[in-house]
KEZAKE-898924 format. One line per field, with one value per atom (N, C-alpha, C): residue in one letter; residue number from 1; x, y, z. Coordinates in pm, whole numbers. Example, Ala and Ser with C-alpha at 12.3 -4.5 7.8 and 13.67 -1.06 7.14 Angstrom:
<pts>
residu: c(A | A | A | S | S | S)
num: c(1 | 1 | 1 | 2 | 2 | 2)
u: c(1319 | 1230 | 1320 | 1285 | 1367 | 1290)
v: c(-569 | -450 | -330 | -225 | -106 | 3)
w: c(780 | 780 | 780 | 708 | 714 | 787)
</pts>
This chain:
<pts>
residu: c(X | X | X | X | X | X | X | X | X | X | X | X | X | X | X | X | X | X | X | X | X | X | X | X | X | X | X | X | X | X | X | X | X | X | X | X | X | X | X | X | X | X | X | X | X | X | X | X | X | X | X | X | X | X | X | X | X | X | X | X | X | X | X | X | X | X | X | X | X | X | X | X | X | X | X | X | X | X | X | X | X | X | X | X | X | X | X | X | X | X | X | X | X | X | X | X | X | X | X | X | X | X | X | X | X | X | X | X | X | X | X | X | X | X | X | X | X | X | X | X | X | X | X | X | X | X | X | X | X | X | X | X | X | X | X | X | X | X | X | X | X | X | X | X | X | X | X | X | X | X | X | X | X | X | X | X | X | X | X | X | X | X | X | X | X | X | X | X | X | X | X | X | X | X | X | X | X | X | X | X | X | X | X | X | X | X | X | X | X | X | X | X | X | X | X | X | X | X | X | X | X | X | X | X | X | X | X | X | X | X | X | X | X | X | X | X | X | X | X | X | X | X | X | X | X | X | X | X | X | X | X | X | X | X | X | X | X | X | X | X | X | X | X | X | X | X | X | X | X | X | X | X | X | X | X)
num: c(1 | 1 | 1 | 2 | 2 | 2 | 3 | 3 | 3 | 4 | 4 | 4 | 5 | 5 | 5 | 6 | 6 | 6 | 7 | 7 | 7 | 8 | 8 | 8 | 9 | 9 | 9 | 10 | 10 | 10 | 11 | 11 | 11 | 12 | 12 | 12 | 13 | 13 | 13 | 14 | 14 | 14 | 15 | 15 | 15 | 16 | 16 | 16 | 17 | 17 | 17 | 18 | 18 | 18 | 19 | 19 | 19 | 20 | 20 | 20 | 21 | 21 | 21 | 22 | 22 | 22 | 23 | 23 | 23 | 24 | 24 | 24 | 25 | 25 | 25 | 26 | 26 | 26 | 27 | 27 | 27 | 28 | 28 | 28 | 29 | 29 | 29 | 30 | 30 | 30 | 31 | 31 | 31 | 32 | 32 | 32 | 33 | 33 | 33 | 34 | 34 | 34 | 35 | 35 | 35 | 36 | 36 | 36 | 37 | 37 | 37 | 38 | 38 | 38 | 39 | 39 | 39 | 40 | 40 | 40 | 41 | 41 | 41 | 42 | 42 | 42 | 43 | 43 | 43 | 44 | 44 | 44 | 45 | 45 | 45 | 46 | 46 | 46 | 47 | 47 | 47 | 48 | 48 | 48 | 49 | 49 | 49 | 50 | 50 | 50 | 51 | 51 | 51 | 52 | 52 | 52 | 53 | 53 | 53 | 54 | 54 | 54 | 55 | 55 | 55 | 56 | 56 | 56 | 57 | 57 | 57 | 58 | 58 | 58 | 59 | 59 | 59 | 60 | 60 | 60 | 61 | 61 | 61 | 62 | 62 | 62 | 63 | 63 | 63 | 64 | 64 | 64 | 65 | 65 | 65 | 66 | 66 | 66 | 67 | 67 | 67 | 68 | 68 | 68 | 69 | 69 | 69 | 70 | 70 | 70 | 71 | 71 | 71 | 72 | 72 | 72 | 73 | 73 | 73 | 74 | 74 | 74 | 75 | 75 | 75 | 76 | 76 | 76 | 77 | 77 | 77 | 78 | 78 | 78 | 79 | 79 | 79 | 80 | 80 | 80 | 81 | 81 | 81 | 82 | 82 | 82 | 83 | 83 | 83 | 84 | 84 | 84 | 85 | 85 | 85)
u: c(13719 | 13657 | 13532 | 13449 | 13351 | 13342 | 13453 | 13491 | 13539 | 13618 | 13695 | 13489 | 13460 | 13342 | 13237 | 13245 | 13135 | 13209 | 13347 | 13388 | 13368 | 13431 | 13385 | 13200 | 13127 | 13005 | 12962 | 12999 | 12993 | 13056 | 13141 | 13209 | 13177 | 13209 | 13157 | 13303 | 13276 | 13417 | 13545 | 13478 | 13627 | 13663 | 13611 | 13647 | 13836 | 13896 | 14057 | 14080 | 14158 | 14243 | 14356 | 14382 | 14520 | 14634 | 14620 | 14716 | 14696 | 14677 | 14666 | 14598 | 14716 | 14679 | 14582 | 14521 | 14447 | 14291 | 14198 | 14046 | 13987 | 13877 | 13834 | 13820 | 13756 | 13731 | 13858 | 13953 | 14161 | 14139 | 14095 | 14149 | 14081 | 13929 | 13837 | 13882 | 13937 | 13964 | 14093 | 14181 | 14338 | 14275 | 14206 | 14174 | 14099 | 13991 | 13902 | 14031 | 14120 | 14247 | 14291 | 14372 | 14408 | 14342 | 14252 | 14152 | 14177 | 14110 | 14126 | 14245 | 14397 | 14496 | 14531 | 14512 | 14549 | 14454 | 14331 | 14289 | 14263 | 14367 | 14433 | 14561 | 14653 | 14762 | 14739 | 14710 | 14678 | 14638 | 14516 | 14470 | 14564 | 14663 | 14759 | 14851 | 14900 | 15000 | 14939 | 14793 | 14747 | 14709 | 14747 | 14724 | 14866 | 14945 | 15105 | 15125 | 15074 | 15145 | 15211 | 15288 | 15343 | 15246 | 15273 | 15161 | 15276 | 15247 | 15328 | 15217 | 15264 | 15128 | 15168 | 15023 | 15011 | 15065 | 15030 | 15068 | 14999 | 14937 | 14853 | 14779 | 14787 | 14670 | 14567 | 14580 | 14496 | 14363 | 14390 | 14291 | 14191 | 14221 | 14167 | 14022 | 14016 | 13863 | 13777 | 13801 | 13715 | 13719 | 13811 | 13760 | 13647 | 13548 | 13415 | 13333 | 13326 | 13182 | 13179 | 13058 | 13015 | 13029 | 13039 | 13089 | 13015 | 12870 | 12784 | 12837 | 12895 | 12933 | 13039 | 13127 | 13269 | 13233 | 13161 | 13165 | 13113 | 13020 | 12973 | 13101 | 13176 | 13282 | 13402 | 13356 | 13538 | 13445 | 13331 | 13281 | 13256 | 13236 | 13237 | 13368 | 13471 | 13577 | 13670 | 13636 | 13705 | 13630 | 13471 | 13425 | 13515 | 13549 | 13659 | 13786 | 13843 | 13966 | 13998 | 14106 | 14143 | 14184 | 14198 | 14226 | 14087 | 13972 | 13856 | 13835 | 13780 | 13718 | 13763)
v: c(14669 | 14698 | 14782 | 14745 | 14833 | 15001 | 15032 | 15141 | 15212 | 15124 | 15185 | 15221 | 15117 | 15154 | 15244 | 15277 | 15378 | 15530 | 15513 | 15626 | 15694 | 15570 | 15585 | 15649 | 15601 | 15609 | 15756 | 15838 | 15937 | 16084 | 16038 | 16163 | 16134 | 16179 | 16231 | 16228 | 16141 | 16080 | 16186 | 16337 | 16411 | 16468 | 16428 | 16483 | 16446 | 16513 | 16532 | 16409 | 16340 | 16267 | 16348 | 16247 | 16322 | 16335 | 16242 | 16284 | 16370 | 16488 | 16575 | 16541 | 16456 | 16408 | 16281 | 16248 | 16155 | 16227 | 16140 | 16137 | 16056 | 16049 | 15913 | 15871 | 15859 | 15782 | 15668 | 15786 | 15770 | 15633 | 15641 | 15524 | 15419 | 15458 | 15335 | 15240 | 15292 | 15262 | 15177 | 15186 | 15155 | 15017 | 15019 | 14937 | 14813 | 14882 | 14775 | 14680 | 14732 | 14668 | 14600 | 14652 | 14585 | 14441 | 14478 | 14310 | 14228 | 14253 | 14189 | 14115 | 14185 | 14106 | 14085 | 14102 | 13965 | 13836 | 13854 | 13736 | 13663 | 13702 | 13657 | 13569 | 13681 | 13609 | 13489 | 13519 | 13361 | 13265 | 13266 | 13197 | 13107 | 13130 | 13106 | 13012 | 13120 | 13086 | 12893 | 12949 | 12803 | 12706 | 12712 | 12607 | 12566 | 12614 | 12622 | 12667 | 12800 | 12833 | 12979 | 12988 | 13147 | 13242 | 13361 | 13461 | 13583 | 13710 | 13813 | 13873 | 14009 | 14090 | 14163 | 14234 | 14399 | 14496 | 14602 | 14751 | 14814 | 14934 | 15025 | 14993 | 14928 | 14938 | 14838 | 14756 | 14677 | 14774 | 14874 | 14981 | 15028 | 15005 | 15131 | 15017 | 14894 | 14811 | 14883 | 14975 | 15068 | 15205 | 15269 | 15438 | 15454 | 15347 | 15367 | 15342 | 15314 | 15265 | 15385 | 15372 | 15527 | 15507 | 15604 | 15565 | 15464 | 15441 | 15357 | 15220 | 15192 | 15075 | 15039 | 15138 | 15085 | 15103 | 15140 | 15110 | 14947 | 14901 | 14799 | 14700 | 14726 | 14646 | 14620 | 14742 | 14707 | 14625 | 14607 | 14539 | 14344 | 14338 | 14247 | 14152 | 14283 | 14215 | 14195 | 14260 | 14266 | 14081 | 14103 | 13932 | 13845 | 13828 | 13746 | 13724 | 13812 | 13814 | 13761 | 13682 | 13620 | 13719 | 13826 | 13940 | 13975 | 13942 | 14037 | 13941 | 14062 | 14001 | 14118)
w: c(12630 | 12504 | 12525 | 12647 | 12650 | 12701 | 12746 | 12731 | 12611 | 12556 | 12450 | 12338 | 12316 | 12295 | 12309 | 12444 | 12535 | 12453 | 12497 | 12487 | 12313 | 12198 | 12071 | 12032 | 12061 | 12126 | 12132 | 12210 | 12300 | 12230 | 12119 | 12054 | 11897 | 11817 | 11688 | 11644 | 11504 | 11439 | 11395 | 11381 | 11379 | 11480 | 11598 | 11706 | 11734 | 11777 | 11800 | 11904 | 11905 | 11979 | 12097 | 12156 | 12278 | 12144 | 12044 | 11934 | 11831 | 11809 | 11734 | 11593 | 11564 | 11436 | 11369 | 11521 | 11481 | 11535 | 11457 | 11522 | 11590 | 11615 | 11690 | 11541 | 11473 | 11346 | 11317 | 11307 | 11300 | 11352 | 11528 | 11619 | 11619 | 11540 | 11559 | 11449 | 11325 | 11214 | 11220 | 11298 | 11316 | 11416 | 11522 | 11639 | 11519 | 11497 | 11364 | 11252 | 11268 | 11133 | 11241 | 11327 | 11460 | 11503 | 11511 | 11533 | 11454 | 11346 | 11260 | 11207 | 11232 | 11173 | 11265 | 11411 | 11514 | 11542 | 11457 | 11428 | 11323 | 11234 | 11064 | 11119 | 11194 | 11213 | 11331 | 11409 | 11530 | 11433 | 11362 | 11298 | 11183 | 11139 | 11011 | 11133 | 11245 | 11290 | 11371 | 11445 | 11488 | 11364 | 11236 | 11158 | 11089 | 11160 | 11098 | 11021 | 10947 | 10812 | 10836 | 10752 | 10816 | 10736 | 10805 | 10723 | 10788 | 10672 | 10721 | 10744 | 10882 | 10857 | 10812 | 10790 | 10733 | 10791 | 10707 | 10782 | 10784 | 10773 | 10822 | 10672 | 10556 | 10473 | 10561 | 10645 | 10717 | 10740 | 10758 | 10786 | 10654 | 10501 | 10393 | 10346 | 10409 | 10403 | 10460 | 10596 | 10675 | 10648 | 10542 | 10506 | 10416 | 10389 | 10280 | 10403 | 10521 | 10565 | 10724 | 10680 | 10755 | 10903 | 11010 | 11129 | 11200 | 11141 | 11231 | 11170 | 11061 | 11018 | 11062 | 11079 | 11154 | 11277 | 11367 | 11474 | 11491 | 11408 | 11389 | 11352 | 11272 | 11230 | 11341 | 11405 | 11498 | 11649 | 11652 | 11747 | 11715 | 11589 | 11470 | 11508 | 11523 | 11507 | 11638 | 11708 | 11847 | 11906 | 11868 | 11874 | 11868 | 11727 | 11714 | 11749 | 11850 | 11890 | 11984 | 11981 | 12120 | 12272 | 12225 | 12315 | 12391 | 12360 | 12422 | 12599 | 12635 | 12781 | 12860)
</pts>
């Protein structure tokens, strides 16, 4: 994560991706949804209830907040994930 970070960090949100069609903004924004609904779904799933996930609207909570906020948010949320370390 702290790379993925450093590197977010270091470039300027319309900067181009290895994927054409994405930005860093694109990836910080997708990673920030990412977190978050793998720690929606663990969470449902460790209390027994089913939950479906999302799809890429998981992401449109983060197209209003400016890059310093989503960078803030996808760090927020990577916290909470059982994935970090």
């Amino acid at each position: 994560m702290e790379v993925f970070a450093h590197a977010v960090q270091a470039r300027r949100p319309d900067d181009g991706a290895w994927c054409e069609a994405w930005t860093v903004r694109d990836i910080l924004m997708h990673q920030t949804g990412d977190a978050e609904e793998l720690v929606r779904v663990l969470a449902a799933h460790l209390a027994g209830e089913p939950v479906e996930t999302r799809g890429s609207d998981r992401e449109n909570p983060y197209r209003a907040l400016t890059h310093a906020e989503l960078r803030s948010a996808f760090l927020a949320r990577y916290a909470r994930s059982p994935s970090r370390g």
